[in-house]
N, C-alpha and C positions, 0 to 999 in steps of 0.2 A: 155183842153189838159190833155189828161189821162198819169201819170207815171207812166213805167213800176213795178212791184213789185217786191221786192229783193226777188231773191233766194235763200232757202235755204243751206248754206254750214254748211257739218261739215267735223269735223278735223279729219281724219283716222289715227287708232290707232297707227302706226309705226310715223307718225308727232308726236303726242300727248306724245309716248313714248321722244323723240328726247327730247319736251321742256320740260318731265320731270329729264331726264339726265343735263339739263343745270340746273335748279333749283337745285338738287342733288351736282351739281357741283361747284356751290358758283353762280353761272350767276344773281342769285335774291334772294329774298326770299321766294317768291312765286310765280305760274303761274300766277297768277293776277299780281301780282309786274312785273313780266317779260312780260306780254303782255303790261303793263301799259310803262315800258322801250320803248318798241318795237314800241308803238304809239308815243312816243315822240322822238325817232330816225328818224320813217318814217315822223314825219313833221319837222322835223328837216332838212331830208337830200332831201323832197321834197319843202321847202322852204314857203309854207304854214301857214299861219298866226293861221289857227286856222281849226280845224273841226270841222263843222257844220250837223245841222238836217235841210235839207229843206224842207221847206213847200210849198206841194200842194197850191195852189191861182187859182182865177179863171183870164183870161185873161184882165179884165176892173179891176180887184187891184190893176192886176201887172203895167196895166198902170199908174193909178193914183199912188202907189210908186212911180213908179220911173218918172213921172212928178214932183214928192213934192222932189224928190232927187236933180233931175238936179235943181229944182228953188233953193234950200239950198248948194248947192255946187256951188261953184264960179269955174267955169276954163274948161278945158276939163275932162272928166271923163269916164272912159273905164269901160268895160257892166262890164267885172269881176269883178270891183271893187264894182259897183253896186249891181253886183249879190247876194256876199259876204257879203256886208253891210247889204241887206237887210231880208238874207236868202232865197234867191228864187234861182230855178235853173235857168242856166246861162241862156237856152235855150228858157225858158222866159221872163226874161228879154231883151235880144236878138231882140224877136219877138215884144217886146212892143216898144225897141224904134223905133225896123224899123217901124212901125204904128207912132209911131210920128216925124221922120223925112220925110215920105210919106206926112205927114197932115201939117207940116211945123212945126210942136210945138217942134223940136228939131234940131239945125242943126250941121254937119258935124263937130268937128275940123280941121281946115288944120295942116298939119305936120307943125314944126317952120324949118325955114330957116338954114341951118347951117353959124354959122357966122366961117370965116374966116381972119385970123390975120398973116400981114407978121413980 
């Protein structure tokens, strides 16, 4: 599975001008400083534990990962968390376990039951 390749962006100069006015303005101390603010805002306010570099894997890694994941992790454990832990994109991981819940080497969580108390 091939991923896609990031596209080039840049910052056009009317943006570029804006984050130098914030800089100028006390906002940082520098553009580096203020994007470095700005990445720790956006995972802040997206809730994100961390930004990662995913790595390309070939589909038989990604299984075995995350075969050696689920036997080291006790309990249920959801793909994203997986995905995350292991640096692989979700979307592979994803596919690796449906292959091993297909093959039986991984099975389903049930939701837990809500308990109820009068």
């Amino acid at each position: 599975m091939n991923l896609p390749t990031p596209v080039e962006e840049r910052i056009k100069d009317e943006e570029y001008g804006r984050v130098e006015r914030l800089v100028r303005a006390g906002a940082a101390r520098s553009v580096a400083n203020l994007v470095r603010l700005a990445v720790g805002e956006y995972k802040r306010k997206a809730g994100a534990r961390k930004l990662m570099n995913l790595r390309e894997v070939p589909m038989s890694e990604a299984r075995r990962a995350v075969e050696r994941y689920l036997k080291t992790h006790s309990g249920a454990v959801w793909p994203e968390e997986m995905a995350e832990d292991l640096g692989m994109d979700y979307r592979i991981v994803l596919a690796a376990v449906r292959q091993l819940l297909e093959e039986g080497k991984a099975e389903e969580a049930l939701p837990k039951a809500e308990e109820i108390r009068a």
